[in-house]
N, C-alpha and C positions, 0 to 999 in steps of 0.2 A: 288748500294750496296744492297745487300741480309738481308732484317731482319731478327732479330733474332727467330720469332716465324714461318717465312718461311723456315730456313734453319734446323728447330729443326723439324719440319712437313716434309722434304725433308728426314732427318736421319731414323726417323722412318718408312716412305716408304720404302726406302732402304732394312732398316734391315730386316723385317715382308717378302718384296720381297725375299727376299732371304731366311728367313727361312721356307715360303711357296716351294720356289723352293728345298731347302734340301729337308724336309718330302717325298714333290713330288717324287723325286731320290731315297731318302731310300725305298720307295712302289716298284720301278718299279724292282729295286736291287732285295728287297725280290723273288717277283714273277717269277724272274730269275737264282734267285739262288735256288731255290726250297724247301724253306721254307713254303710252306703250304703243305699240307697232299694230296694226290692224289690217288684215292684210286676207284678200280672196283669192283661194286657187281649185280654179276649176277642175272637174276628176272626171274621167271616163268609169262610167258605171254598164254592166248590161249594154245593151244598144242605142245608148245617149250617154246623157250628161246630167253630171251634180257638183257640187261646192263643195270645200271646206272653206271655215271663218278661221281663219290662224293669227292667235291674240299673242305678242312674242314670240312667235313662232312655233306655237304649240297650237293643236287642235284645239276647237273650243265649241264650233257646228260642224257638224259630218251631216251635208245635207245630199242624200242621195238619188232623193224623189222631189218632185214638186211639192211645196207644201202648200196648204189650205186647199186642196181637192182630195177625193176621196180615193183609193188603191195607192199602189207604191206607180204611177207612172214617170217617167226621168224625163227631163228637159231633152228636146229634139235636139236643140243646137247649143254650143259650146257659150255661145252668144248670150242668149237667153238667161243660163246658166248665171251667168257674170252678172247680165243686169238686177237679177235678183238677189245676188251675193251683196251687190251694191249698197241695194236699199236695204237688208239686213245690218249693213254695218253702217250706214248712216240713222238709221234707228238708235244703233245702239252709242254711238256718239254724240245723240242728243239726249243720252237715259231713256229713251225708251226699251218698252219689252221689245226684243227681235223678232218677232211675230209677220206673217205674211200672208197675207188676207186677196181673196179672188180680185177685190177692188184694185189691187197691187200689183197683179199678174194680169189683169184688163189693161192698166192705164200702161203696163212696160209693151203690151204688147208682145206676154208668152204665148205661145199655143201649148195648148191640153188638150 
């Protein structure tokens, strides 16, 4: 038979486990449902243009070159910038990786 100061120490494992696990659930809900702030601001780099991704208002991509091409070359125009900031954060509003691929930078119509 179970004493009583084991089965009392069992209860509150339990509960705590569990309300550990709720908070847990409510976090991941939030970040899915898209309650934080998401938000692209274009930056003058060098002689163009690059992003940040600002999640709350915090950095989150400091993107200063074009990505998925090779060297550090920067977006011509401020424009361009933006459209790829875009699709960066619409990636990641779906759970995808934030990842940007030539195929991405073809169909927006950046020049490299």
């Amino acid at each position: 038979m179970i004493n009583r100061k084991t089965y009392h120490r069992t209860l509150i494992f339990i509960a705590l486990f569990g309300l550990s696990y709720s908070c847990n659930q409510s976090e991941q809900k939030d970040a899915v449902s898209g309650t934080h702030k998401l938000e692209i601001a274009p930056i003058r780099v060098d002689s163009g243009w690059g992003y940040n991704i600002l999640v709350d208002d915090k950095v989150y991509i400091h993107q200063y070159c074009i990505p998925a091409i090779g060297g550090n070359k920067v977006f011509f125009t401020k424009e361009d910038a933006v459209k790829t900031g875009k699709v960066v954060v619409q990636k990641m509003m779906k759970g995808m990786i934030p990842s940007i691929t030539r195929h991405d930078l073809d169909s927006l119509k950046v020049a490299y």
